[in-house]
C-alpha positions as CSV (number, residue, x, y, z in Angstrom):
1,X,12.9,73.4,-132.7
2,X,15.3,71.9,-134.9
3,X,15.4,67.4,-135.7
4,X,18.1,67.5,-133.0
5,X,16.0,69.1,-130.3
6,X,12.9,67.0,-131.1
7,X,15.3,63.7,-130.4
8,X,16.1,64.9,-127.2
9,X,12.6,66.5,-126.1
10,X,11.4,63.1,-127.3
11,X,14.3,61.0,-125.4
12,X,13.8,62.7,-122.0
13,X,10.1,62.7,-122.7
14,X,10.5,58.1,-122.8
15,X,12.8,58.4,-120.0
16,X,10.2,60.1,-118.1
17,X,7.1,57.4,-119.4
18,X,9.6,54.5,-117.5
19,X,9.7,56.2,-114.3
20,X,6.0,56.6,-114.4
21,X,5.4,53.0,-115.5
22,X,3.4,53.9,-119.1
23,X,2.1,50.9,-120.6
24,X,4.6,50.7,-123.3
25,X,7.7,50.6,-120.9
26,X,6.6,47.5,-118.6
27,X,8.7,44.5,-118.9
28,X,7.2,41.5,-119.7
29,X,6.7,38.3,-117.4
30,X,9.2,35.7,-116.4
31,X,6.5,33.0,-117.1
32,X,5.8,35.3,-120.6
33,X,9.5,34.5,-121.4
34,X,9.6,31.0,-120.3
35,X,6.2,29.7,-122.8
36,X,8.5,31.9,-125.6
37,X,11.0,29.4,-124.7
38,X,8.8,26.8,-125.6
39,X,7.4,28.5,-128.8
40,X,4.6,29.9,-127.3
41,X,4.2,34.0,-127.6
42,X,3.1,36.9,-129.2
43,X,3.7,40.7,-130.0
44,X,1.9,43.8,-131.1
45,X,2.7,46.2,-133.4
46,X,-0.5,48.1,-132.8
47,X,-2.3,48.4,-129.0
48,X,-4.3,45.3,-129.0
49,X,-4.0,43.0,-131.9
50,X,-1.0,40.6,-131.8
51,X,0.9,40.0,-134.9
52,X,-0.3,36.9,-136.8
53,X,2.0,34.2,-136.8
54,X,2.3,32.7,-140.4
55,X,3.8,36.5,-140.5
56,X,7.2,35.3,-138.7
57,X,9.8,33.8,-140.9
58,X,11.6,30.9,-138.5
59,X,13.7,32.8,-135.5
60,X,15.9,30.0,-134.6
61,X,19.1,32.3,-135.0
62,X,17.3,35.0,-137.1
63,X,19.6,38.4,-137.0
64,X,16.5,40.9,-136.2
65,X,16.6,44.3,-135.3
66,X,13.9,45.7,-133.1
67,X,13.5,48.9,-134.1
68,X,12.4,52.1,-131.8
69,X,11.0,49.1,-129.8
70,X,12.6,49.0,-126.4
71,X,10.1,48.7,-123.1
72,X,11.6,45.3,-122.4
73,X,8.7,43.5,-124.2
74,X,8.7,42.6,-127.8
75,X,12.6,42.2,-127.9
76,X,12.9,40.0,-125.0
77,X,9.8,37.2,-126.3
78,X,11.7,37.6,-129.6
79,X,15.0,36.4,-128.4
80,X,13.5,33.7,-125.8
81,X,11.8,32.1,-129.3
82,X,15.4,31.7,-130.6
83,X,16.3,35.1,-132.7
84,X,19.3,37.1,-132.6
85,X,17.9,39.9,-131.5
86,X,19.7,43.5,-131.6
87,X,17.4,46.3,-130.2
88,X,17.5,49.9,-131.0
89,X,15.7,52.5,-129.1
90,X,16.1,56.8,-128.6
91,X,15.6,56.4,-124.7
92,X,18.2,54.7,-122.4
93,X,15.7,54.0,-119.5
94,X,13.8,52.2,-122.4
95,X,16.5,50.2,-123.0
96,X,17.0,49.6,-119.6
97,X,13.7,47.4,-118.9
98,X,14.8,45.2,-121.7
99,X,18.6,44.7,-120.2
100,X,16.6,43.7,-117.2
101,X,14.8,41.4,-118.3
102,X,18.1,40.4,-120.8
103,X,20.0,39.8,-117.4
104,X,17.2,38.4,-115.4
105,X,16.4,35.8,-117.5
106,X,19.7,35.0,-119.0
107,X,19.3,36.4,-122.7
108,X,21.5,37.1,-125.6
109,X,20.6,40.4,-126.4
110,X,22.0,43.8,-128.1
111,X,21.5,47.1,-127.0
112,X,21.9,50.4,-128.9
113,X,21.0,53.8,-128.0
114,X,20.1,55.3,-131.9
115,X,17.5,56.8,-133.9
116,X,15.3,55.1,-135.9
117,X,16.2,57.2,-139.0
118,X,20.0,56.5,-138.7
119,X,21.1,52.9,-139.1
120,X,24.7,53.8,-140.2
121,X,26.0,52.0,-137.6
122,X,24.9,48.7,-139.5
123,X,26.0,47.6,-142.4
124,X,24.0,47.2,-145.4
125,X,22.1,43.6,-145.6
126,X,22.8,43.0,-142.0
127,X,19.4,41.8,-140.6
128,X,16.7,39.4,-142.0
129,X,13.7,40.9,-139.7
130,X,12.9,44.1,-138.4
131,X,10.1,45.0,-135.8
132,X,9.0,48.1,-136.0
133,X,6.0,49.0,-133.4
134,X,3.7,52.1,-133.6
135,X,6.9,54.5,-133.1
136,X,7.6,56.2,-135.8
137,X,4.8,58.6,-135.1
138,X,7.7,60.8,-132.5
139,X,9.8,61.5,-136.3
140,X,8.8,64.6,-138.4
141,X,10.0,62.4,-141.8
142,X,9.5,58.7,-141.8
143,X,10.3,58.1,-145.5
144,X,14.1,57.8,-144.3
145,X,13.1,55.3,-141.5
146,X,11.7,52.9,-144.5
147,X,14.9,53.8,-146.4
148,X,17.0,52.8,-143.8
149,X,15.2,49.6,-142.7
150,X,15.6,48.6,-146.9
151,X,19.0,49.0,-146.8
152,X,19.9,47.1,-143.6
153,X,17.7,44.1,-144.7
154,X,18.9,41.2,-146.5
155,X,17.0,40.1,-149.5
156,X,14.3,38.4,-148.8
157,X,14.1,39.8,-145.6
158,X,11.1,40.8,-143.4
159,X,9.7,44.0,-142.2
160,X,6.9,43.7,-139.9
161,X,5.4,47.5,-139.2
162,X,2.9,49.4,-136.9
163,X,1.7,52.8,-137.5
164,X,-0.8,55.5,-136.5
165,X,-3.6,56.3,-139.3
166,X,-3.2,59.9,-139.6
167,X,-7.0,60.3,-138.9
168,X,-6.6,60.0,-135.3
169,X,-4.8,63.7,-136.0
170,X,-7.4,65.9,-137.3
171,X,-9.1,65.9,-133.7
172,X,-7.1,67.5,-131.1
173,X,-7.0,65.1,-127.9
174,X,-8.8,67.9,-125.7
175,X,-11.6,67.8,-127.3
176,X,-11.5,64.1,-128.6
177,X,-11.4,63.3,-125.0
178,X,-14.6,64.9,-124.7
179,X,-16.1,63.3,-126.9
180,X,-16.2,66.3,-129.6
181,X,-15.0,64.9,-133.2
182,X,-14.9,68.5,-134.5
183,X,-12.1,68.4,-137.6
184,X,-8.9,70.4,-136.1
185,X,-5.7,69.7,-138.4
186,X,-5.1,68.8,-141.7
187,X,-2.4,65.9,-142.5
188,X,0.6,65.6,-142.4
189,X,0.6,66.6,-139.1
190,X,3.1,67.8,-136.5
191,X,2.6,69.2,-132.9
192,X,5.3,71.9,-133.6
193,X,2.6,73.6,-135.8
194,X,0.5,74.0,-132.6
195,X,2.7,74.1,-130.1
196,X,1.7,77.7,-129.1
197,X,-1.9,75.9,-128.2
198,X,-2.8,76.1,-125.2
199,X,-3.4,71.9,-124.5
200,X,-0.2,71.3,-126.5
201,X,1.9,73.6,-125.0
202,X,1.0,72.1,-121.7
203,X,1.7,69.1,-123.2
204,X,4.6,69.6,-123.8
205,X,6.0,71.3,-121.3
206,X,5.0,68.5,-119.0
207,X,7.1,66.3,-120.7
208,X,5.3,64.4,-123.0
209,X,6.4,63.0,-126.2
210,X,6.3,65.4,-129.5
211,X,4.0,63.8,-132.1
212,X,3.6,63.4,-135.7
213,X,1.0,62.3,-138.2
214,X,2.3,61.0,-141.2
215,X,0.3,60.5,-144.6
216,X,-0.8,57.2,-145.3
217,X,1.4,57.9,-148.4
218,X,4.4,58.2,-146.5
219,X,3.5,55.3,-144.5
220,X,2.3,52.6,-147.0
221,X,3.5,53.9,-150.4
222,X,6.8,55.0,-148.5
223,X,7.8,51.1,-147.9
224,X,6.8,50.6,-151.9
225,X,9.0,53.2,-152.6
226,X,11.7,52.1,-150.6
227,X,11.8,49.0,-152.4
228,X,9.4,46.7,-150.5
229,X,6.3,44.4,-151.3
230,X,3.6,44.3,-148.5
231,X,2.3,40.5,-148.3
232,X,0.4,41.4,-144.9
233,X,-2.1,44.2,-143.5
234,X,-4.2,44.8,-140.7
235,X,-6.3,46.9,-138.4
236,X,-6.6,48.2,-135.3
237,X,-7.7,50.5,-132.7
238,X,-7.7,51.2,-128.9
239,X,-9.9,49.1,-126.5
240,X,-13.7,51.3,-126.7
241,X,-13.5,53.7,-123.5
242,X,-14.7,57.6,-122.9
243,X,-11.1,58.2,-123.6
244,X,-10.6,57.1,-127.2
245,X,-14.3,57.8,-128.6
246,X,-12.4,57.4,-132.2
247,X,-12.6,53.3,-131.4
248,X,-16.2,53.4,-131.2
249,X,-16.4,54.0,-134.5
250,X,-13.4,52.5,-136.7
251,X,-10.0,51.0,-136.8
252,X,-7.1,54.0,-135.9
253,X,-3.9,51.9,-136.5
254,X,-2.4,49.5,-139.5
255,X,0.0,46.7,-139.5
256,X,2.1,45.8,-142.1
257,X,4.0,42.8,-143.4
258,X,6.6,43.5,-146.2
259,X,9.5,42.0,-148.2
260,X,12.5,43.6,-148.9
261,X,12.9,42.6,-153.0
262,X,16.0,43.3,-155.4
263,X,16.9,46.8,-155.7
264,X,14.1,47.5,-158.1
265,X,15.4,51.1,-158.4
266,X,18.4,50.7,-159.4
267,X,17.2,48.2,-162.5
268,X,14.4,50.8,-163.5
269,X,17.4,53.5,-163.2
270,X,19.9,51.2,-165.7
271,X,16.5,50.9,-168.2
272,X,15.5,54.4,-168.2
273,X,19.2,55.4,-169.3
């Protein structure tokens, strides 16, 4: 299974989570939208934990790119606050719920069908935030997603991110379930390696999204590499159930706030010759 096919497994695979109402794919509240409107709301990057607020630079017309963050949620609140809010998801039923709530509610919004490793439909410098929930766990290679969001930020500009700490994938989820934390995988890992398992394949072939677990030097030194400082960071995990025994025990997802600087590389290129 090539990149290409993994987009489109991955694309029916969201379009199937809306018609079956997942979590992530809910739009939010007319009275949600309304306090936003007022300057009252908040997002999450990672399941539970909303995003702090001294992390928001003022939205009052702020260009910012929600990216691989359709579900008609995060977008919507973002644009109600006053941003200029363009959002960029790999499933159309995704970007559905937020042209719903968009219509229903009477906001300015964009809507593009991409993926969230190809901005080349924007021009550099073109946004001054990006939202990037825990999404970029459904690419094989995220270092080009932290490219890409570099390269489409102004200077100065923010990149608020949530991603999966690749512990959660040394467990296989039949067995976490279960309760058994026996070690399964090493990291990076990606469920085309195992596909031939009997719990992924099923997976899989019941439509569910393909997954990835990416180093936490890919995730956190990636951004550094790109070009960005991280001024924010935090924790998270699921709500404690029999479901996610991992939770009783530590934090399985990480925030992150970062600034996109002068191209540093491109100085430290010029010395170096």
């Amino acid at each position: 299974m090539n990149e290409a096919d993994v987009l489109e497994h991955n694309r029916r695979a969201w379009d199937k989570l809306v018609d079956s109402g997942d979590r992530w794919t809910r739009p939010i509240s007319e009275s949600a939208i309304e306090k936003a409107r007022a300057g009252e709301f908040a997002i999450v990057l990672t399941p539970t934990k909303p995003v702090p607020a001294e992390w928001f630079p003022p939205l009052s017309g702020t260009a910012t790119l929600c990216l691989a963050a359709a579900g008609g949620q995060q977008a919507p609140l973002l644009a109600a606050a006053g941003a200029d809010v363009t959002v960029l998801d790999n499933s159309p039923r995704q970007l559905d719920q937020d042209r719903y709530v968009a219509e229903r509610d009477g906001l300015e919004m964009k809507f593009v069908q991409g993926e969230m490793a190809d901005l080349s439909r924007f021009s550099d410098q073109s946004f001054d935030l990006i939202v990037h929930p825990c999404s970029n766990l459904f690419v094989a290679n995220v270092i080009p997603v932290w490219n890409e969001c570099y390269r489409v930020l102004r200077r100065g500009g923010v990149l608020m991110a949530g991603f999966t700490n690749p512990i959660r994938y040394v467990f296989d989820d039949e067995r976490k379930e279960n309760g058994n934390l026996e070690v399964r995988y090493s990291i990076p890992y990606s469920d085309l390696d195992h596909r031939h398992e009997p719990h992924i394949q099923s997976a899989i072939e019941s439509g569910a999204p393909l997954e990835f677990g990416h180093t936490l030097e890919d995730q956190i030194g990636g951004q550094l590499a790109a070009g960005f400082l991280l001024t924010g960071f935090y924790e998270d995990r699921f709500p404690i159930s029999d479901q996610d025994p991992l939770s009783r025990f530590l934090d399985t997802f990480i925030a992150t706030r970062a600034i996109r600087i002068p191209d540093t590389r491109a100085r430290r290129r010029a010395t170096c010759g």
